[in-house]
PAVEXGU-430628 format. One record per atom (N, C-alpha, C): residue in one letter; y negated, z, x negated. Coordinates in steps of 0.05 Angstrom, whole numbers, padded with zeros to 5 digits, always signed. Atoms other than C-alpha are relative to their C-alpha. Example, Ala and Ser with C-alpha at 12.3 -4.5 7.8 and 13.67 -1.06 7.14 Angstrom:
! residues 2
A+00024+00000-00018;A+00090+00156-00246;A-00024+00000-00018;S+00024-00001+00016;S+00021+00143-00273;S-00022+00014+00015;
***
This chain:
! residues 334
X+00008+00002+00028;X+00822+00601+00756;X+00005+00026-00015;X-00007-00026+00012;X+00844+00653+00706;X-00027+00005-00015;X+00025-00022+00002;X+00791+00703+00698;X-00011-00003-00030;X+00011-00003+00030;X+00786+00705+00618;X-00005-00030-00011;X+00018+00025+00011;X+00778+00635+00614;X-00015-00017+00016;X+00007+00011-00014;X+00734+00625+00665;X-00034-00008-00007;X+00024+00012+00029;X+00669+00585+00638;X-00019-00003+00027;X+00024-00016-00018;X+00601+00612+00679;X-00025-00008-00018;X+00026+00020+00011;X+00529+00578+00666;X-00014+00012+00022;X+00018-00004-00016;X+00472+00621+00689;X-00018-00013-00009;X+00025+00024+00008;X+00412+00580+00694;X-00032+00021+00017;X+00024-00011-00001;X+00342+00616+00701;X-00019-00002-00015;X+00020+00021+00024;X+00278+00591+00666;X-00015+00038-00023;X+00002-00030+00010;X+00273+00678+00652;X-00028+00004-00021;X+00024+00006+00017;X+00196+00664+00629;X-00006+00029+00006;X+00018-00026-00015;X+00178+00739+00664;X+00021+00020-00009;X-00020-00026-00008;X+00213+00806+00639;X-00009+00016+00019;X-00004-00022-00023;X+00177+00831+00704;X+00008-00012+00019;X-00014+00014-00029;X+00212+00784+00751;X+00027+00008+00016;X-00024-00003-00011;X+00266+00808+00803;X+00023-00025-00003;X-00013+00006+00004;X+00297+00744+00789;X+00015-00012-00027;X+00002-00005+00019;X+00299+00745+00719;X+00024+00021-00005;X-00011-00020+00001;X+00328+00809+00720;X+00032-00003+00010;X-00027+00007-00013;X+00385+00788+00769;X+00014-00015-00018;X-00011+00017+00028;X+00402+00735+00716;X+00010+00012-00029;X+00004-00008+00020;X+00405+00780+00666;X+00025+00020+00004;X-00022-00017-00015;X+00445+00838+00702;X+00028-00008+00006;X-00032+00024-00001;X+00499+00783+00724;X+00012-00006-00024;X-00004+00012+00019;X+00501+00760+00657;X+00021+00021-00019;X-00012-00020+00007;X+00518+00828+00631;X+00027+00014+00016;X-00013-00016-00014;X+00565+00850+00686;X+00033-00025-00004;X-00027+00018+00009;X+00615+00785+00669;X+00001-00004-00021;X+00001-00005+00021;X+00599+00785+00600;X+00028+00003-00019;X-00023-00012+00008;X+00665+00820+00583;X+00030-00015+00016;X-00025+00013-00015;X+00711+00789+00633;X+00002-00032+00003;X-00014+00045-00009;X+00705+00708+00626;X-00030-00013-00025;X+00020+00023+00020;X+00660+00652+00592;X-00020+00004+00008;X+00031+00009-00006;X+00583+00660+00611;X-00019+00012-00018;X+00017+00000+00015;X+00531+00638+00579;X-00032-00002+00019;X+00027+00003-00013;X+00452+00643+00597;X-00007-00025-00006;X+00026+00022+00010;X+00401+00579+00597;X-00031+00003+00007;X+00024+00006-00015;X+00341+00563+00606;X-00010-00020-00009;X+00012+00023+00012;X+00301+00499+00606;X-00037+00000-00004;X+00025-00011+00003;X+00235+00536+00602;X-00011+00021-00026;X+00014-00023+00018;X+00191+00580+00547;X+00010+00028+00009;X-00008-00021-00014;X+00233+00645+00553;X-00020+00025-00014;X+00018-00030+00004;X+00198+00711+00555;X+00018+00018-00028;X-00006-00006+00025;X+00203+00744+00479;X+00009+00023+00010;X-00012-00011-00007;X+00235+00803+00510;X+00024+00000+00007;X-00026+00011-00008;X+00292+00775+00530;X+00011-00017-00017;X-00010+00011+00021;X+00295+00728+00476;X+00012+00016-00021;X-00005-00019+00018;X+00302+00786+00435;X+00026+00007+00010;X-00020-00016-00010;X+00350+00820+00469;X+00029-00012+00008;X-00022+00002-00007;X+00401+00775+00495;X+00005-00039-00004;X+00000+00024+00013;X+00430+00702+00479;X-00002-00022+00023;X+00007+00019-00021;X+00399+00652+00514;X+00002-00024-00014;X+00001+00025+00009;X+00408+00584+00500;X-00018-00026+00017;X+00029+00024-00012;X+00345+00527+00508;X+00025-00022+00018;X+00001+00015-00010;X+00364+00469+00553;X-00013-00022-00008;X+00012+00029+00016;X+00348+00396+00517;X+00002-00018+00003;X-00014+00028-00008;X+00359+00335+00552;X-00004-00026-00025;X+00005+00012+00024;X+00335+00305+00478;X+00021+00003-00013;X-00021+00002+00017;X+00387+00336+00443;X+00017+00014+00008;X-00026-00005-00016;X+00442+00340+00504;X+00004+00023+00003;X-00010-00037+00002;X+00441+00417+00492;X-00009-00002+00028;X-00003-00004-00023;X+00460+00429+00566;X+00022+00013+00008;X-00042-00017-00027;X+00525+00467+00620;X-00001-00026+00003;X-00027+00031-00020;X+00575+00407+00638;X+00020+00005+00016;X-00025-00005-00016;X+00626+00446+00665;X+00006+00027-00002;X-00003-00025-00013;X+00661+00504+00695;X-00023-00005+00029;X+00026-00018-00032;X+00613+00544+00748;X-00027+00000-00009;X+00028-00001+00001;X+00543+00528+00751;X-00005+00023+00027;X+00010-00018-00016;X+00503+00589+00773;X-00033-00001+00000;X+00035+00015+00004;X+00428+00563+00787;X-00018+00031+00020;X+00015-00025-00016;X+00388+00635+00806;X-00041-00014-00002;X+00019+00006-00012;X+00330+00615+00841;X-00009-00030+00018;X+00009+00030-00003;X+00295+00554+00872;X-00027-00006-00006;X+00026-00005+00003;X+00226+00569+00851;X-00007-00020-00032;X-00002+00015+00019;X+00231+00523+00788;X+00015-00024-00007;X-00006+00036-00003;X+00237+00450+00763;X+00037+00004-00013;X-00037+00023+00005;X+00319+00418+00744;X-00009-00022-00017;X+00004+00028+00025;X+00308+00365+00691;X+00025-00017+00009;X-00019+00018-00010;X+00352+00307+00697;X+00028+00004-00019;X-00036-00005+00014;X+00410+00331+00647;X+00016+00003+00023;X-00022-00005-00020;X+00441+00356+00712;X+00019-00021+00011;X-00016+00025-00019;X+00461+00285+00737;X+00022-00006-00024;X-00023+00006+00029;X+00506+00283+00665;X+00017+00017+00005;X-00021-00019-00002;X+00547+00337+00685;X+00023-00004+00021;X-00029-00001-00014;X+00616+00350+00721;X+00011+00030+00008;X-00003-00025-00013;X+00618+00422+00747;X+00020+00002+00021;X-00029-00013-00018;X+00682+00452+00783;X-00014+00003+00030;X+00008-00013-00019;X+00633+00498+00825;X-00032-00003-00006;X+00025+00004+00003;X+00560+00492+00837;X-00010+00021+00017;X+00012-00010-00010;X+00531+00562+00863;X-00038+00007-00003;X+00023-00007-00002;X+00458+00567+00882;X-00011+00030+00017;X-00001-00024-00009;X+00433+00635+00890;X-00038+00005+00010;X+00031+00006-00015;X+00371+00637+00948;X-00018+00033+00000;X+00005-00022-00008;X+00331+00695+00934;X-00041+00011+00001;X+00032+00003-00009;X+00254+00680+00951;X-00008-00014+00023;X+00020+00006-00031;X+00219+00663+01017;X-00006-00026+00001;X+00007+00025+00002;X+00219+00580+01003;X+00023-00022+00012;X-00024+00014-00007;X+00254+00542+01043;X+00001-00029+00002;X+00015+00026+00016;X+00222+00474+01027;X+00019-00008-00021;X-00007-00002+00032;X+00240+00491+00957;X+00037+00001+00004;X-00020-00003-00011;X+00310+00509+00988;X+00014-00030+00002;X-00008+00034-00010;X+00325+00437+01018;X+00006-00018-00015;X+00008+00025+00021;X+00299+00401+00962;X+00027+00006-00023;X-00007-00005+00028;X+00338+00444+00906;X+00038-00010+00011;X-00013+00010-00002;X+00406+00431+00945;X+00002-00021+00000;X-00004+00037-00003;X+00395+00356+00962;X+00001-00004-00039;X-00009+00008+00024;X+00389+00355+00884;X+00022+00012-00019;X-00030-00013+00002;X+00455+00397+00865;X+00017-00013+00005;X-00020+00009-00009;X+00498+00362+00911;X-00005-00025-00013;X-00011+00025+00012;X+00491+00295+00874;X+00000-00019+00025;X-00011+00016-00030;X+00496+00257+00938;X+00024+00007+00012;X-00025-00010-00013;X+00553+00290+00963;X+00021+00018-00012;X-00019+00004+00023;X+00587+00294+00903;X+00009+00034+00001;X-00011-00030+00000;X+00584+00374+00898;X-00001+00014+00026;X+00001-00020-00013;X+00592+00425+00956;X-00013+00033-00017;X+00019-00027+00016;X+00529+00474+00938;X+00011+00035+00011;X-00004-00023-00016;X+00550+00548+00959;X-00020+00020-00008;X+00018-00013-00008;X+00503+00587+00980;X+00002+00041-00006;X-00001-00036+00000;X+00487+00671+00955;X-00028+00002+00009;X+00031-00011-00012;X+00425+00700+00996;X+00005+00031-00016;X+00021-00025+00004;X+00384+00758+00967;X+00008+00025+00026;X+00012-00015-00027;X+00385+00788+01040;X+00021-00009+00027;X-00013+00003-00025;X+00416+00780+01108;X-00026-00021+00012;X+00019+00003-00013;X+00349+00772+01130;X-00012-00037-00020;X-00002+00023+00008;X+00338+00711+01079;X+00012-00023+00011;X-00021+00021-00012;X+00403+00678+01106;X-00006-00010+00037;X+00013+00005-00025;X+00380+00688+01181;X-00022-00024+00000;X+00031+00017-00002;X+00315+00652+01159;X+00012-00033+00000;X-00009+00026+00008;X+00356+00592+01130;X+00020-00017+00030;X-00019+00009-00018;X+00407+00587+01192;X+00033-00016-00015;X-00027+00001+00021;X+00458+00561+01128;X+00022+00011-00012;X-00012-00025+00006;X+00517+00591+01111;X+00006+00008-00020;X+00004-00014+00024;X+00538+00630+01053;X+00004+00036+00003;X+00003-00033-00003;X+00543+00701+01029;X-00025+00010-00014;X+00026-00013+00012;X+00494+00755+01014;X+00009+00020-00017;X-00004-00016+00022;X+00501+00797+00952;X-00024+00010-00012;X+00024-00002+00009;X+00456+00845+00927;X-00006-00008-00025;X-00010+00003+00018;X+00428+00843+00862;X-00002+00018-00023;X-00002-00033+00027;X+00454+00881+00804;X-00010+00016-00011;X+00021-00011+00022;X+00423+00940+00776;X+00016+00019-00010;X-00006-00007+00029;X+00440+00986+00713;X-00004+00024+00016;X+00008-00034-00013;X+00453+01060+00746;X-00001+00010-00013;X+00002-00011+00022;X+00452+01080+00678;X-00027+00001-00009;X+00025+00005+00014;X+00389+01056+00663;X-00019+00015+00027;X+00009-00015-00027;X+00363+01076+00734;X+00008+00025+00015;X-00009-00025-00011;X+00376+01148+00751;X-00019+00019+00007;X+00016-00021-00006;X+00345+01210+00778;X-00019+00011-00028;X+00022-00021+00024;X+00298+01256+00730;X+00016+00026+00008;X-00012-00028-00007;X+00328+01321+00716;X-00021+00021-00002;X+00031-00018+00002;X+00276+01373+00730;X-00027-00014+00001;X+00029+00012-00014;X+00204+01358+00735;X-00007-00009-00034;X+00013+00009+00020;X+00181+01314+00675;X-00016+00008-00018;X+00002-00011+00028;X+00165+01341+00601;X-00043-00006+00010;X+00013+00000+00006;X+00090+01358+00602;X-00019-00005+00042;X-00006+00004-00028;X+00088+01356+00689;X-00013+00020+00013;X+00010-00029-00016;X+00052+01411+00732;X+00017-00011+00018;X-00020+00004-00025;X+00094+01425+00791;X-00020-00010+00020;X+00016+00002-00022;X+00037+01416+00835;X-00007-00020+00005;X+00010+00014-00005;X+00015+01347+00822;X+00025-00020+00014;X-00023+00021-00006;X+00049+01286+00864;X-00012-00025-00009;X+00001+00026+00015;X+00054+01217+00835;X+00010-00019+00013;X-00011+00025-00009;X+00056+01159+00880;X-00012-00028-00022;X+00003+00021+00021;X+00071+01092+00838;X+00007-00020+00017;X-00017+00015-00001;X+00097+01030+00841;X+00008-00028-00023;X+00009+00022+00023;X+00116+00964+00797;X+00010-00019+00015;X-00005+00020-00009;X+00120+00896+00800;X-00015-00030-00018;X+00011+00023+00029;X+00100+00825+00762;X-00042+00003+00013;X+00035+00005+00002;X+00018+00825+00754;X-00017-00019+00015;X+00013+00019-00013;X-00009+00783+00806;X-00006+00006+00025;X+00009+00001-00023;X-00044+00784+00865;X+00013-00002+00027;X-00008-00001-00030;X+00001+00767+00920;X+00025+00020-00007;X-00024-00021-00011;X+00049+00819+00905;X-00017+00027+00007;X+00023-00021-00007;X-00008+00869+00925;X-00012-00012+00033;X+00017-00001-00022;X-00031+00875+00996;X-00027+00007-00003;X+00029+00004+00006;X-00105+00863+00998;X-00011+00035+00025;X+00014-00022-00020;X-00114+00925+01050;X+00013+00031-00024;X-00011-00021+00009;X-00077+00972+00991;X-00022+00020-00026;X+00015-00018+00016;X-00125+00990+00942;X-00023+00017+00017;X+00006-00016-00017;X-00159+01025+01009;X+00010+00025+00003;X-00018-00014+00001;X-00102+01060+01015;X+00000+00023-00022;X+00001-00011+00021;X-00099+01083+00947;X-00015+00024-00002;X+00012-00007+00009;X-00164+01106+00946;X-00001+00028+00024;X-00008-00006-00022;X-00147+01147+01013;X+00021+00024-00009;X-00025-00023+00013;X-00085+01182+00980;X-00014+00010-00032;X+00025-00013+00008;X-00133+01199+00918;X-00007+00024+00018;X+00013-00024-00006;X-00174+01236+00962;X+00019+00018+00018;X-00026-00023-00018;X-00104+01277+00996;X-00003+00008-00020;X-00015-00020+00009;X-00092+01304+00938;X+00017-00016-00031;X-00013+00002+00016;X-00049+01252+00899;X-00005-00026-00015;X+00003+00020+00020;X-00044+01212+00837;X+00013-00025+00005;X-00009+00025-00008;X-00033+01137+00839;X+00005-00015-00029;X+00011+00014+00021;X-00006+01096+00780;X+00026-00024+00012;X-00018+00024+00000;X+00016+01021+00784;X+00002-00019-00028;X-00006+00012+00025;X+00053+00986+00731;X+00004-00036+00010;X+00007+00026-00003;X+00033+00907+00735;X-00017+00001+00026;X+00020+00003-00015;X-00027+00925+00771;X-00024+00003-00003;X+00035+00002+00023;X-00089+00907+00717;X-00013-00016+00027;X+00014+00020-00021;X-00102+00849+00782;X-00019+00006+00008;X+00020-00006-00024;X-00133+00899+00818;X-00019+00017-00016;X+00023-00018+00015;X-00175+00924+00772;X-00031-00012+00011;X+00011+00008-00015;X-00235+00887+00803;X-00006+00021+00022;X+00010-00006-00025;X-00229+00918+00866;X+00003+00041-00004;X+00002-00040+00005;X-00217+00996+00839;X-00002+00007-00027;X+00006-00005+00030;X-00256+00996+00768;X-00012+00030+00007;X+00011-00023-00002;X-00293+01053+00802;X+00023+00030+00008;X-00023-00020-00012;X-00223+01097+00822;X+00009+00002-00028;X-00012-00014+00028;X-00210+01134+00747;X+00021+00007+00008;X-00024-00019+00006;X-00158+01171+00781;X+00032-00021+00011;X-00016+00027-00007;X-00118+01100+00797;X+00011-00002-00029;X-00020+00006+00036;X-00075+01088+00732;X+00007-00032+00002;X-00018+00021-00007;X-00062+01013+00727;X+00004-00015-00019;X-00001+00004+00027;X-00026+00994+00674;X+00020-00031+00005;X-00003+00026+00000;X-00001+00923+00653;X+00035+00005+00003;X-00031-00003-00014;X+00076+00903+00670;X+00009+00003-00021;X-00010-00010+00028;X+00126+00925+00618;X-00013+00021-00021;X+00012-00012+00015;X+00084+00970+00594;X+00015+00032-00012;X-00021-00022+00010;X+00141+01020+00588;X+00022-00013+00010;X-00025+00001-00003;X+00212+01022+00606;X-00001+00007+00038;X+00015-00013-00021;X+00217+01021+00679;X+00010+00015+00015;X-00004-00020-00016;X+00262+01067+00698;X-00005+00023-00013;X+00012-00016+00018;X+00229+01119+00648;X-00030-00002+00022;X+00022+00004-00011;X+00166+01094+00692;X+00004+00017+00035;X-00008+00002-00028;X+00200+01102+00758;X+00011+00039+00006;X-00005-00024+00007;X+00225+01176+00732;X-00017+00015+00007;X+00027-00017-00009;X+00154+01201+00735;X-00013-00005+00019;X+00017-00004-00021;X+00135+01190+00795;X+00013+00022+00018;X-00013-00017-00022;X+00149+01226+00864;X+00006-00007+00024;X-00011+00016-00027;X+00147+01174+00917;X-00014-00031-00011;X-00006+00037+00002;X+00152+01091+00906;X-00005-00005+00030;X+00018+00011-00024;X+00100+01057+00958;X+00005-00027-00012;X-00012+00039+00005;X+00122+00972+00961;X-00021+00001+00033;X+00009+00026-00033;X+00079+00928+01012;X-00004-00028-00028;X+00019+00021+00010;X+00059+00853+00990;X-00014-00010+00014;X+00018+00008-00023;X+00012+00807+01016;X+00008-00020+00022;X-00014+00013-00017;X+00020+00768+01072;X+00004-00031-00008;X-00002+00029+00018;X+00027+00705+01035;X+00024-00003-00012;X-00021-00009+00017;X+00086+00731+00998;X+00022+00010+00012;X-00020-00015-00019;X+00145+00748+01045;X+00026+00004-00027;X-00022-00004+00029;X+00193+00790+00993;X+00030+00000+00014;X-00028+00016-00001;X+00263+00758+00996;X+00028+00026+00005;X-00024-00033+00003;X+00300+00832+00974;X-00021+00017-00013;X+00022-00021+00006;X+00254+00867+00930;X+00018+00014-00022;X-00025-00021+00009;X+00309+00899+00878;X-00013+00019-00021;X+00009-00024+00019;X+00256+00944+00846;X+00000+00029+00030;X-00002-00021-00025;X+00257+00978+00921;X+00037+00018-00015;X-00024-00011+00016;X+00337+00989+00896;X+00000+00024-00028;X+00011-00009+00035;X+00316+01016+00826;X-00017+00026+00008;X+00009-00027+00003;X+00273+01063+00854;X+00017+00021+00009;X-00019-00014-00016;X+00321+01087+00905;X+00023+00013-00023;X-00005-00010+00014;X+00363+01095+00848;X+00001+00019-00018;X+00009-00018+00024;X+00326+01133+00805;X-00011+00031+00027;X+00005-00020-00021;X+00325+01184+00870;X-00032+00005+00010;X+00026-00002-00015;X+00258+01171+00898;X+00000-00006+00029;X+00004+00008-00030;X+00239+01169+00971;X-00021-00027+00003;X+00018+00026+00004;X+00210+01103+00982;X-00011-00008+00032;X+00011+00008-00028;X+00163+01077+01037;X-00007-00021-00006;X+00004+00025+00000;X+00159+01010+01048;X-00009-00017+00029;X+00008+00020-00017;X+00129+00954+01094;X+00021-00011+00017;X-00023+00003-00017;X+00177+00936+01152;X+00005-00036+00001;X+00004+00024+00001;X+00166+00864+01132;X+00017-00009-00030;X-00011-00006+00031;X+00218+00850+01071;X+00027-00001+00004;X-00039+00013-00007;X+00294+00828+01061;X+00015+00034-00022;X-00008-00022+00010;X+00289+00906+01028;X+00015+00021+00018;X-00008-00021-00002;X+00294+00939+01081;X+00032+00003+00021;X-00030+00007-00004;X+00370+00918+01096;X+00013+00028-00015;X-00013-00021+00019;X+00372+00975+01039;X-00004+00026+00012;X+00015-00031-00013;X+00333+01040+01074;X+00015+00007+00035;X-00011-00014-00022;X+00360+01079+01130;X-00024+00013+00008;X+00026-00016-00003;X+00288+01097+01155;X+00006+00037+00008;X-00008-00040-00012;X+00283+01178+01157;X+00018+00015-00020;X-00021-00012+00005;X+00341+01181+01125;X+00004-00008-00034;X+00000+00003+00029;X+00343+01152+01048;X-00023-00017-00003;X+00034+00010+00002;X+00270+01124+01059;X-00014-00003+00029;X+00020+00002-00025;X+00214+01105+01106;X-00008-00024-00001;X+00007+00025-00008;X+00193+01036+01137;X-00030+00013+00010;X+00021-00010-00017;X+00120+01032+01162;X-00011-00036+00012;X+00017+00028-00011;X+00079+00977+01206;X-00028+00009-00009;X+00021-00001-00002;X+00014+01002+01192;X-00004+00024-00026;X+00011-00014+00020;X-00033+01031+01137;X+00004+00035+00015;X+00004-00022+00001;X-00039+01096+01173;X+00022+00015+00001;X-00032-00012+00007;X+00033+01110+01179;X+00009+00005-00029;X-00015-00009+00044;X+00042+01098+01104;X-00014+00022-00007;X+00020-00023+00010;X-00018+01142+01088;X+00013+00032+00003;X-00018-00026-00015;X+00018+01201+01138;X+00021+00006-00009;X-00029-00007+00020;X+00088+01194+01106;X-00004+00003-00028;X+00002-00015+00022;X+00063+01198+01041;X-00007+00020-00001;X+00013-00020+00009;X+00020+01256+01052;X+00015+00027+00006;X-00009-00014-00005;X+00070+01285+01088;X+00027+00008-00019;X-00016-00002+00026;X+00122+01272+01028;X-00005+00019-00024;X+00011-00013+00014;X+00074+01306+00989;X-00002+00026+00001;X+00008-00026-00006;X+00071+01372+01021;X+00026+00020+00003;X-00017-00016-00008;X+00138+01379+01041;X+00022-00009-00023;X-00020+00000+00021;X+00185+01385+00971;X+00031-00001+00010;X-00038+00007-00012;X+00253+01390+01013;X+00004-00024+00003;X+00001+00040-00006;X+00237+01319+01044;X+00005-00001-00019;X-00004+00013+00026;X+00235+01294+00979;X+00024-00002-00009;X-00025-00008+00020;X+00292+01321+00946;X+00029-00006+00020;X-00023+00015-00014;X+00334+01304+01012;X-00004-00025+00004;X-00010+00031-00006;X+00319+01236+01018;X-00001-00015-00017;X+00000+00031+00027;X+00312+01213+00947;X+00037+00019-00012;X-00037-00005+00010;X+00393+01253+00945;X+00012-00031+00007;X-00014+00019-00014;X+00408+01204+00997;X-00004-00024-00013;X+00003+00020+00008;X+00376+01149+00965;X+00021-00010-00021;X-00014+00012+00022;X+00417+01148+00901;X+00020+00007+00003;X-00033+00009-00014;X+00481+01161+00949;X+00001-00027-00002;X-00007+00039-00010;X+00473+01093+00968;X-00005-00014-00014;X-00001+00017+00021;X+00456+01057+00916;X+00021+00000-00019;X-00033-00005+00014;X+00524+01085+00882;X+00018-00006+00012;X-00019+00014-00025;X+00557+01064+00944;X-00006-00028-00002;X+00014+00026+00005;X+00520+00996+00942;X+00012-00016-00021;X-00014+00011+00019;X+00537+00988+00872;X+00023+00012-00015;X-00015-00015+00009;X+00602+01021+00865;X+00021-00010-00019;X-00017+00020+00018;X+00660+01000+00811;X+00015-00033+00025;X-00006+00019-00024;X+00695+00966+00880;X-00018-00031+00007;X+00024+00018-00007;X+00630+00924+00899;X-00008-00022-00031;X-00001+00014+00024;X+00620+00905+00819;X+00016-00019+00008;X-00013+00022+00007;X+00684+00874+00817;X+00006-00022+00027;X-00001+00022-00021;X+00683+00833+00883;X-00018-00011-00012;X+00014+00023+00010;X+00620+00803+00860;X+00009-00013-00022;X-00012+00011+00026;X+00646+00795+00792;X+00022-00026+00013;X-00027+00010-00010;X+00714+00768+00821;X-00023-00029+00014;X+00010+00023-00011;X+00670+00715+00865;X-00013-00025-00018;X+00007+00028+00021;X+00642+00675+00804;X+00013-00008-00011;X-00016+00015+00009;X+00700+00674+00765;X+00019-00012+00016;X-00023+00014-00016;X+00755+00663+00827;X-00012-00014+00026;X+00007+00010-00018;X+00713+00639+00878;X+00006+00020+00033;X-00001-00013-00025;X+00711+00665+00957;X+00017+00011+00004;X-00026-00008-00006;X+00774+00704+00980;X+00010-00021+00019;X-00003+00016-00015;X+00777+00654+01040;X+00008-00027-00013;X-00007+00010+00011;X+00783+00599+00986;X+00036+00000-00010;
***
């Protein structure tokens, strides 16, 4: 298919500007934008953030406003399909798996393929996603803005050198919070260091009494302006919630932070433990590597270098345009 007239239909219901899959939809959208036909949808109430910002078009099985053709690109499975889909005639039908549902998985192909009719192709979030499924397919990370996500130059406008700032973000709800973490929290507090989480009002409840906890609602700034001021990016969720990729783990890494994360997670495909971050199994390990992040300023500065090596390696012009190249020309093996 020639590239500039190649006609691309991302489909995401993009109700959340704090959703990792949201974001992926959004990032893709922008990164082919310039090189072929794609347009956004959604058949859901989109988040006024995004409505603002970029052109999305409703989904209306009332008044036919629907994709019929080219490349359907369906990011997620975590949301309903209306029946416009059975009216269409799609070249290519990619479904892109990048949450912990594999139920939702089963179901969302059996209704893609039409009864046969389409061959669904499969993009995982993760390695570790695709393992889970035993289906085949490729894994592609997903896109983020190195522009928008970069280091801090110097120590942040209004900053003592002395204090450290563990953060993290993520959408406002309960199961993306491990229920043993506001312990934690209160634990790194008394080391020494400041804690602020951005989409973490949830836990207000359980740490109204911890002033020196910051927890501010999602989007409440810009977030790699958010991700700037900190000094080390702590990710666990709960055990209810197995995270698929995690591409704010990416984002931080980007923005040259040392990140410690939960060894449980299709993230940490991204971390080189030691070496451009830290994995942990247990609260007291995380507690130790932060405190020990905290004390020792070289760590830091060598493994949040390393971090945003790799994420420029990760997402380098090369890597762009293979992904790019795969929605408008399809597989190389094709």
């Amino acid at each position: 298919m020639d590239e500039q007239t190649a006609e691309i239909h991302l489909v995401n219901p993009l109700w959340d500007a704090a959703g990792g899959s949201e974001w992926r939809t959004i990032e893709l959208f922008r990164e082919l934008q310039d090189q072929c036909n794609v347009t956004l949808w959604s058949e859901h109430a989109v988040d006024p953030q995004f409505a603002a910002d970029y052109p999305i078009r409703r989904i209306s099985s009332f008044r036919s406003q629907c994709p019929r053709t080219g490349t359907l690109v369906v990011v997620g499975v975590y949301f309903k399909i209306g029946r416009w889909y059975r009216r269409t005639d799609f070249h290519r039908v990619i479904l892109i798996y990048n949450t912990f549902l594999r139920k939702q998985l089963q179901k969302r192909i059996k209704q893609l393929s039409l009864g046969g009719k389409h061959n669904i192709e499969l993009v995982y979030a993760s390695q570790w996603l695709q393992g889970a499924t035993g289906l085949p397919g490729l894994t592609q990370p997903s896109l983020i803005d190195l522009n928008r996500f970069t280091p801090q130059d110097g120590i942040p406008d209004g900053r003592e050198i002395s204090r450290f700032v563990v953060g993290r973000l993520s959408r406002d709800v309960p199961e993306k919070h491990h229920g043993r973490d506001p312990d934690l929290y209160r634990r790194l507090v008394s080391a020494g260091c400041e804690v602020r989480i951005m989409g973490g009002t949830c836990l207000r409840s359980q740490l109204k009494r911890a002033r020196e906890i910051d927890l501010l609602p999602p989007q409440s700034m810009d977030a790699g302006l958010f991700l700037r001021n900190l000094d080390c990016f702590y990710y666990r969720t709960s055990d209810r919630l197995l995270e698929g990729a995690g591409r704010v783990i990416a984002e931080a890494m980007a923005c040259g932070l040392p990140v410690v994360c939960h060894q449980m997670g299709g993230y940490r495909e991204l971390i080189e433990h030691g070496r451009t971050g830290f994995l942990f199994d247990t609260d007291e390990e995380a507690f130790q590597t932060i405190v020990r992040l905290k004390h020792d300023r070289d760590l830091r500065r060598t493994v949040g270098h390393a971090a945003r090596r790799s994420m420029e390696s990760l997402y380098s012009p090369s890597a762009r345009r293979e992904i790019a190249s795969y929605y408008m020309n399809g597989p190389l093996s094709l």
